[in-house]
C-alpha angles and dihedrals in degrees: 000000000000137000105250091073090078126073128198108284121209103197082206100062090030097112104146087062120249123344107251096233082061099051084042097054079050096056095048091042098059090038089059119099085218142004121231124187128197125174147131128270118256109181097333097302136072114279124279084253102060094035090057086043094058097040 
């Protein structure tokens, strides 16, 4: 699964529920052992992406 499959998400206009890439990277997330990240640095912090991903 990649990233670019998500798109930024706004919970206030959401109104079809939640994306299903984004039900499915929570299933496979809590099925994992273990969870490993790695990513470049963007201004000292993580991408919008994956922060959005993982919010």
């Amino acid at each position: 699964m990649t990233l670019p499959q998500f798109r930024f998400i706004n919970s206030d206009l959401e109104t079809a529920g939640v994306p299903s890439p984004v039900t499915e990277f929570k299933e496979r997330i809590r099925a994992a052992d273990a969870l490993l990240i790695a990513t470049p640095e963007y201004n000292y912090s993580v991408s919008g992406v994956l922060k959005n991903a993982l919010d």
